[in-house]
C-alpha positions as CSV (number, residue, x, y, z in Angstrom):
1,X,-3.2,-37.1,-26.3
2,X,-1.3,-33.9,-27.5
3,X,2.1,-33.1,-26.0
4,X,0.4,-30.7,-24.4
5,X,-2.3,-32.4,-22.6
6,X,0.6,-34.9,-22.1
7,X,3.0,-31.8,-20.7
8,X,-0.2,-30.9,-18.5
9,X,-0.7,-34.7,-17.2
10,X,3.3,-34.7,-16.2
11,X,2.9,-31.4,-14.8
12,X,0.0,-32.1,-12.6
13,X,1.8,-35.7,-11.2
14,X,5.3,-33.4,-10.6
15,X,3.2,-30.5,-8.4
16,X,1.5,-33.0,-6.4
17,X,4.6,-35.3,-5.6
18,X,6.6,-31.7,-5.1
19,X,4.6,-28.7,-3.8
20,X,4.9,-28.9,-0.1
21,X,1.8,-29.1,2.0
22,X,2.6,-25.7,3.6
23,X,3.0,-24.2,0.1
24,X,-0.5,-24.8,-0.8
25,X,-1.9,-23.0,1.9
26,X,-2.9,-19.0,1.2
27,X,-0.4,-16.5,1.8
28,X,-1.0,-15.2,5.3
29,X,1.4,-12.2,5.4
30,X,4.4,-10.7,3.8
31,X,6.4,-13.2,5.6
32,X,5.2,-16.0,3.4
33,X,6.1,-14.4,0.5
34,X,9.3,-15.6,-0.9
35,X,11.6,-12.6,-2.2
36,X,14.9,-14.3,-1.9
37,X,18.0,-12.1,-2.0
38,X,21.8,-12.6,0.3
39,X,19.3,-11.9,3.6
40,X,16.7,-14.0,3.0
41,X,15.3,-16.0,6.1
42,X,12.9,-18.9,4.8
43,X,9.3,-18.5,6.9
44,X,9.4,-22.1,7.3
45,X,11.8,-24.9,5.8
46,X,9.1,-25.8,3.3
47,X,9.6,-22.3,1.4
48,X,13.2,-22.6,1.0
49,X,12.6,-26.2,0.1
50,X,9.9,-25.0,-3.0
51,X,12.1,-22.1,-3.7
52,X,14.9,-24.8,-4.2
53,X,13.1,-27.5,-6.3
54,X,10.9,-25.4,-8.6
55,X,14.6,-23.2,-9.6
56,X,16.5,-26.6,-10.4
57,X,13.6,-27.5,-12.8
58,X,14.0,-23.5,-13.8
59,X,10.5,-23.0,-12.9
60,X,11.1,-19.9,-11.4
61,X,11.4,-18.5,-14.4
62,X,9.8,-21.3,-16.5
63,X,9.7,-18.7,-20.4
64,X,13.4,-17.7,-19.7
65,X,15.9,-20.0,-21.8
66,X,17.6,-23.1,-19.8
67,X,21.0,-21.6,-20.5
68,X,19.9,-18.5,-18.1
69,X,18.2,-20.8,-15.3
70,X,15.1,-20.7,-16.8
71,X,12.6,-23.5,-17.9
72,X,12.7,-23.2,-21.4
73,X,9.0,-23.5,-21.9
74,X,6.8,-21.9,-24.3
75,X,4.3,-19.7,-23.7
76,X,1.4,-22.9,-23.9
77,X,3.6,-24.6,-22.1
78,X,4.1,-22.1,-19.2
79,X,0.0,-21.5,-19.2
80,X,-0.6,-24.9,-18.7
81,X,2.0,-24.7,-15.9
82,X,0.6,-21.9,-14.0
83,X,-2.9,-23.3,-14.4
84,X,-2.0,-26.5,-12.6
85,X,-0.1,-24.1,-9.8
86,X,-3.2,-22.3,-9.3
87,X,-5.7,-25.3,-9.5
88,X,-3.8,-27.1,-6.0
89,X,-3.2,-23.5,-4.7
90,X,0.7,-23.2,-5.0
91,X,2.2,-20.4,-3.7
92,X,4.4,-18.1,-6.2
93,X,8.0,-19.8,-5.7
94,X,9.8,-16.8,-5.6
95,X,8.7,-13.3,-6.1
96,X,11.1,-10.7,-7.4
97,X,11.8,-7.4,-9.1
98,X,14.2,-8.8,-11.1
99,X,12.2,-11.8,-12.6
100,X,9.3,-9.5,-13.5
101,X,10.5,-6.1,-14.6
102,X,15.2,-5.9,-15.0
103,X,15.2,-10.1,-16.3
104,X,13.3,-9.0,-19.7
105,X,14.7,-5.5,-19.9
106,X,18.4,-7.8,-19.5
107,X,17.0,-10.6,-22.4
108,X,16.7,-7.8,-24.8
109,X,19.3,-5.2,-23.8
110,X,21.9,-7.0,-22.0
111,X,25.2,-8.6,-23.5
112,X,25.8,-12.1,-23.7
113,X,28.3,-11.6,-20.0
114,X,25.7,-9.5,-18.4
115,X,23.0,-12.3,-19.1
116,X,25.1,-15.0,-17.9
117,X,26.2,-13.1,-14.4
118,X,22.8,-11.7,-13.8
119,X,19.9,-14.4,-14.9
120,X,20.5,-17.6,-13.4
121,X,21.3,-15.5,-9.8
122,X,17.5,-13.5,-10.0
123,X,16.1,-17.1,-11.3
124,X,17.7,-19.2,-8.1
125,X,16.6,-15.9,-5.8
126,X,19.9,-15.5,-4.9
127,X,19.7,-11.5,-5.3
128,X,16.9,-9.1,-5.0
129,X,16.4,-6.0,-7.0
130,X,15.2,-2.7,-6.5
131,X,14.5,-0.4,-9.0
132,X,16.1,3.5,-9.3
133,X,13.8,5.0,-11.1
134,X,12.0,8.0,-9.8
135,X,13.3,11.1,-7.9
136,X,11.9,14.2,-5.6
137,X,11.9,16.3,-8.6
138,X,11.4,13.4,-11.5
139,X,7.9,11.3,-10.9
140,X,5.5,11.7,-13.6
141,X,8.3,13.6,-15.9
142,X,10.7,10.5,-15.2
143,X,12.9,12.3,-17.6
144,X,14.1,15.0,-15.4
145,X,16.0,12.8,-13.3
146,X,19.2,14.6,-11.7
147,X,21.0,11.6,-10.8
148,X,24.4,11.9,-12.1
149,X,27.0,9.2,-13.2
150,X,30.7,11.1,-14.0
151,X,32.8,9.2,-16.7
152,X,35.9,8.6,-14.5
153,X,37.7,5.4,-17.4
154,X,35.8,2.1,-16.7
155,X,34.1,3.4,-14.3
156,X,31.2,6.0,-13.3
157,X,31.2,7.9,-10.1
158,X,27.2,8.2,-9.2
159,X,25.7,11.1,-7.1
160,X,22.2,11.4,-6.5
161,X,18.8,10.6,-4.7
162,X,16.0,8.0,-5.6
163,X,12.7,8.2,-3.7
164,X,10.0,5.6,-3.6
165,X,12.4,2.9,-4.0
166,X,10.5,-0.1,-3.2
167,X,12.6,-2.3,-0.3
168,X,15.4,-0.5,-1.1
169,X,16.5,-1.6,2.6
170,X,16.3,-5.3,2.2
171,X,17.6,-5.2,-1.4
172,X,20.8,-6.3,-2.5
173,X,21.4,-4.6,-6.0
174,X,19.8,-1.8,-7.8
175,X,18.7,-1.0,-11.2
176,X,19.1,2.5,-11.4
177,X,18.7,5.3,-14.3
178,X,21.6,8.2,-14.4
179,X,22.3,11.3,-16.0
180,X,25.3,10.8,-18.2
181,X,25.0,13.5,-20.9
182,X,23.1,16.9,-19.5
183,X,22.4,18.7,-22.9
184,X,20.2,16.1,-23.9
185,X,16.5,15.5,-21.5
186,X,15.8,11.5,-22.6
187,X,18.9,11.2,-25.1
188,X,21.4,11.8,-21.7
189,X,20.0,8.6,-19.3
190,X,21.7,5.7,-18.8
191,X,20.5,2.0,-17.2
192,X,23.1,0.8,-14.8
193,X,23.1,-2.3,-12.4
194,X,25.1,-1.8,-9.1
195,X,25.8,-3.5,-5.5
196,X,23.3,-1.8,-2.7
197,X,26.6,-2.8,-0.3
198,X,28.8,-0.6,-2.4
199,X,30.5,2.7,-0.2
200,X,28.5,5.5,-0.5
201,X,24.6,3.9,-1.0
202,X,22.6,4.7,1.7
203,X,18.6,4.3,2.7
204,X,15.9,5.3,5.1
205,X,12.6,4.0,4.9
206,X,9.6,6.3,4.1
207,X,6.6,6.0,6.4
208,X,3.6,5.7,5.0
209,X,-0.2,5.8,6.9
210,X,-0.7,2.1,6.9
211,X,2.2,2.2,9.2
212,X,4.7,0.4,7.0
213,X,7.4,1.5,5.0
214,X,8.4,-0.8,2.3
215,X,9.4,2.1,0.4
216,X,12.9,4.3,0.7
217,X,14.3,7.3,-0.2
218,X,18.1,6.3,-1.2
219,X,20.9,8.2,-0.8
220,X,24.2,8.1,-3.3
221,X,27.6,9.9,-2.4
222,X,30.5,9.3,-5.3
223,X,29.0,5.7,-5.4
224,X,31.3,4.0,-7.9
225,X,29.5,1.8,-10.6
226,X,31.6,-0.8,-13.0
227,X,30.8,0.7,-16.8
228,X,30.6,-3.4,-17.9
229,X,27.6,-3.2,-15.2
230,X,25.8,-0.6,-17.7
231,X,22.9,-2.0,-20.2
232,X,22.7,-1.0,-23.7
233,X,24.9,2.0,-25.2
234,X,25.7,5.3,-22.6
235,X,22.6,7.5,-23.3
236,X,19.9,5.3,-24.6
237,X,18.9,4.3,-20.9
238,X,15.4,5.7,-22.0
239,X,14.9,3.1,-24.3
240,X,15.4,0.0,-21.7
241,X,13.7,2.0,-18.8
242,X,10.6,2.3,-21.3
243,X,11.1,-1.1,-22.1
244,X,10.9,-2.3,-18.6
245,X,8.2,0.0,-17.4
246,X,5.8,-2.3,-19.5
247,X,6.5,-4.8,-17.9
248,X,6.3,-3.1,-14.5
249,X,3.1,-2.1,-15.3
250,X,2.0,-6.0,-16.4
251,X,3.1,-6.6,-12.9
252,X,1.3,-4.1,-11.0
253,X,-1.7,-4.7,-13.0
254,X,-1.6,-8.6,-11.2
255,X,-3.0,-6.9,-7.9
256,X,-6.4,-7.0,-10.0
257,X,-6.6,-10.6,-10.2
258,X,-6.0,-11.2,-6.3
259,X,-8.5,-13.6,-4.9
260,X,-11.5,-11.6,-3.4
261,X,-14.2,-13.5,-3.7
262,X,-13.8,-15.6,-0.3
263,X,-12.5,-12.9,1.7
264,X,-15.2,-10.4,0.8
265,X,-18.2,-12.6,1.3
266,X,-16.7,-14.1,4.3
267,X,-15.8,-11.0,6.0
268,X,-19.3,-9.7,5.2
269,X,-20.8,-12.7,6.1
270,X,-19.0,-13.1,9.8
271,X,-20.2,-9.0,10.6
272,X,-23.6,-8.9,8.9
273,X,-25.2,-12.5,9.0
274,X,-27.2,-13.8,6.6
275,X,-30.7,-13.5,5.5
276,X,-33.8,-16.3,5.5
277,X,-32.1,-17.7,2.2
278,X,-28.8,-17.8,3.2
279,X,-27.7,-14.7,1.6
280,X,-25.9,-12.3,3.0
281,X,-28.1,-10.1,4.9
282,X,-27.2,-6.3,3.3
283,X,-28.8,-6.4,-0.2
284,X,-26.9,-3.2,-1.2
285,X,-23.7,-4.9,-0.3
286,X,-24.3,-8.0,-1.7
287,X,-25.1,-6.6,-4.9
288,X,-21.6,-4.2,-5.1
289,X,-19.9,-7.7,-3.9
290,X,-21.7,-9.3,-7.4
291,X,-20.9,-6.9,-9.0
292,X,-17.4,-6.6,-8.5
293,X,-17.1,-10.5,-9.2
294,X,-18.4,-9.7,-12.6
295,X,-15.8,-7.0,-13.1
296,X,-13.1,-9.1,-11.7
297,X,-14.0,-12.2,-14.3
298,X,-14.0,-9.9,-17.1
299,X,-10.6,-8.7,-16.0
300,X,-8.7,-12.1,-15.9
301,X,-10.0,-12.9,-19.0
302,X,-9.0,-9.8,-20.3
303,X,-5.5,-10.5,-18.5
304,X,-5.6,-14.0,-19.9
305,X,-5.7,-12.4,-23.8
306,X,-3.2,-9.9,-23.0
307,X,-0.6,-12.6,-21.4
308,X,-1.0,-14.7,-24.7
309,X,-1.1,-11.9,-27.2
310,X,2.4,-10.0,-25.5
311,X,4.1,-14.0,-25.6
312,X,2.9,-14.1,-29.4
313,X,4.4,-10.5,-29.7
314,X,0.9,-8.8,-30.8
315,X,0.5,-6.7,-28.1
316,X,-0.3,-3.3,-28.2
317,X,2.6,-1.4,-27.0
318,X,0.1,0.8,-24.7
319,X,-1.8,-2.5,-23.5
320,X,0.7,-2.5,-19.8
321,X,-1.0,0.9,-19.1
322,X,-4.7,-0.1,-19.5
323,X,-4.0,-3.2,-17.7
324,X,-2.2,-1.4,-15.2
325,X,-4.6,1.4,-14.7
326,X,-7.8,-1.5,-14.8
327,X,-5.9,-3.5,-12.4
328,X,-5.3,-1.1,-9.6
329,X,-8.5,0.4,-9.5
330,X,-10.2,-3.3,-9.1
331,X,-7.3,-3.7,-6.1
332,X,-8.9,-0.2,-4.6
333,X,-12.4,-1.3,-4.9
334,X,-12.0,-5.0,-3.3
335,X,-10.2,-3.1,-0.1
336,X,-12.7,-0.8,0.1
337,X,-15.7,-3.5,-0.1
338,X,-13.5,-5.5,2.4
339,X,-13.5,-2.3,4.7
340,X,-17.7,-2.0,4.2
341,X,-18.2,-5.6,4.8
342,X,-15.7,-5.8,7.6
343,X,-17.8,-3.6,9.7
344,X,-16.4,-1.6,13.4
345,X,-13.6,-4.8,13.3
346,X,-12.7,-3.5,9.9
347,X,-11.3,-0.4,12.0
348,X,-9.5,-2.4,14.6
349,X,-5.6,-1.4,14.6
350,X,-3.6,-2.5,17.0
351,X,-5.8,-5.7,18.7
352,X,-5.4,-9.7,18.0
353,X,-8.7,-9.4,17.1
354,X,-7.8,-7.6,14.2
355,X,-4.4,-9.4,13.2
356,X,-2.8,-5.9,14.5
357,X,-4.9,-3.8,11.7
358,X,-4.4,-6.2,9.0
359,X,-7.2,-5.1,7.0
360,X,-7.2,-1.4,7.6
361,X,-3.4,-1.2,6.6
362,X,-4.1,-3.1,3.7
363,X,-6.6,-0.6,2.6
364,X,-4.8,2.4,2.9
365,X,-1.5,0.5,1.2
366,X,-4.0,0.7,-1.7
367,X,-4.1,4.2,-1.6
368,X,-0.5,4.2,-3.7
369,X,-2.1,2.0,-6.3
370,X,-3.4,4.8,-8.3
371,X,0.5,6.7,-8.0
372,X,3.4,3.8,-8.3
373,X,3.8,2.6,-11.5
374,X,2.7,5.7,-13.3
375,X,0.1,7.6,-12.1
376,X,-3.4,6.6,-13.1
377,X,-3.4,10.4,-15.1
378,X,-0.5,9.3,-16.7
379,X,-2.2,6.1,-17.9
380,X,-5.3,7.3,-19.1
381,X,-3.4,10.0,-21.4
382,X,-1.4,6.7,-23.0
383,X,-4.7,4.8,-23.5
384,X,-6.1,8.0,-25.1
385,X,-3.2,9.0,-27.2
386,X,-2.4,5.5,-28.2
387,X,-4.8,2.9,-28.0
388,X,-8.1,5.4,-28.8
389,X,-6.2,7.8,-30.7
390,X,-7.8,10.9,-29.4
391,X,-5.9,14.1,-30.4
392,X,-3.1,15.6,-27.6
């Protein structure tokens, strides 16, 4: 054996002595998903316990170095981990801002201190992140943001609005872009970390037509922010909030590879019956179905290249923004194939029946897929101008 068939064998006996039962069942709601944080109220003991075990065997994080609570894998090595997680049905240990999009930005921005206080915290879940990124005035054109941080000695004093700030409410610290130098339009940003408890922050959810809110508009009023709590030099924010909106689009582009298969053709299946065969009785629909499997194959393969060639460091810089852009639009079409197959019950809203609107919510939650992230527009110009090299 290789060591790492032999890593795979180990892995495969650890899982199955240490996953929890409970863990291994599909994710029935947001409640079973595991963002950690100060308020953080386990849906069952069996989370907190997972949670718990896979972050002492730095699991959470399992490509981050040990000496910042990670696993210390490499990139085979955390493959070969996430296959046997996803071949006994795992649940995600802990989901969080801070693993996916401010933990790389900190590995190859941060100082040695701000690595130290920040890593091992976001790989235990003991603090959840938001990110401060876009503004009323500053979406697409992210580098108009008004926020302003005021040099006041070691210390800023930050006024401002964010909007769209994902769980801003439930969050604990921010990541949050600022205005430091006002002559200069991307040269006069800067990426600073700060408590969400700290005088002067403020949120209130934004309602969306799915009838939840998990994003904010936030509020701050001569917040003051530590300067040791800013990330690479005062105004070359630009270059880490670049940095990190690849890998917020690698993130976002994961909605593509949700399982689809078993809830579109049992939906269907459950409204429309099946046929003499056995097949499902709509022959238009069954064929979208098929071929939406086919697209969704071809996408996690694709996703499976582009994981490996971005841990071997050949990645095309623009690759986030395909896979982001690919990603989102497969998320919108399983919803909406979900919706056709799902029949009248598909537009049930409020009943048991229909898990209080579970479905139809979910569907228009999709709706933001093509805006968060980067706008789909935005995305296609990248692809264009840098991957196909088309002229501006």
């Amino acid at each position: 054996m290789t060591d790492l068939d032999t890593f795979r064998t180990d892995t495969r006996a650890w899982l199955e002595a240490n996953c929890p039962p409970e863990m291994r069942k599909p994710v029935r709601s947001e409640a079973d998903v595991c963002w950690g944080g100060r308020r953080f109220e386990p849906s069952c003991p069996e989370q907190k316990q997972w949670l718990d075990t896979m972050a002492a065997r730095g699991w959470t994080v399992p490509d981050w170095p040990t000496q910042y609570g990670g696993g210390g894998l490499s990139p085979a090595e955390t493959k070969v981990l996430r296959e046997e997680m996803k071949a006994i049905g795992a649940r995600s240990p802990l989901n969080s801002f801070g693993i996916s999009m401010l933990g790389p930005a900190l590995l190859k921005y941060g100082t040695e201190e701000q690595k130290l206080d920040h890593l091992p915290k976001i790989a235990r879940g003991e603090i959840r992140w938001c990110q401060g990124y876009s503004e009323p005035n500053a979406g697409s054109d992210l580098a108009s943001l008004a926020t302003s941080a005021e040099d006041n000695g070691d210390h800023y004093i930050v006024n401002g609005q964010k909007v769209w700030t994902s769980y801003a409410d439930k969050a604990d610290w921010i990541f949050c872009l600022v205005r430091t130098d006002k002559s200069s339009k991307q040269g006069g940003i800067s990426f600073v970390l700060f408590d969400m408890e700290s005088p002067g922050v403020s949120t209130r959810p934004i309602l969306l037509i799915s009838g939840y809110s998990p994003f904010c508009e936030t509020f701050f009023d001569d917040v003051k922010v530590p300067k040791i709590n800013r990330i690479h030099d005062e105004n070359k924010g630009w270059d880490v909030a670049k940095y990190l909106l690849g890998h917020e689009r690698e993130m976002i582009s994961g909605m593509g590879l949700g399982e689809g298969k078993d809830l579109l053709i049992a939906g269907a299946l459950a409204t429309i019956g099946t046929d003499e065969q056995g097949r499902l009785a709509d022959p238009l629909l069954r064929a979208q179905i098929a071929q939406f499997q086919v697209r969704a194959k071809a996408f996690a393969a694709m996703s499976e290249r582009f994981i490996d060639e971005l841990k071997a460091g050949r990645a095309h810089p623009a690759q986030p923004s395909m896979m982001k852009y690919y990603g989102t639009e497969l998320n919108k079409d399983r919803h909406e194939l979900q919706m056709a197959g799902g029949g009248s019950d598909a537009l049930e809203w409020e009943s048991d029946a229909g898990r209080t609107g579970a479905l139809p919510r979910a569907w228009l939650r999709t709706k933001a897929n093509s805006i968060e992230g980067g706008t789909s527009e935005i995305q296609l110009n990248i692809i264009a101008k840098r991957i196909l090299d088309l002229p501006s």
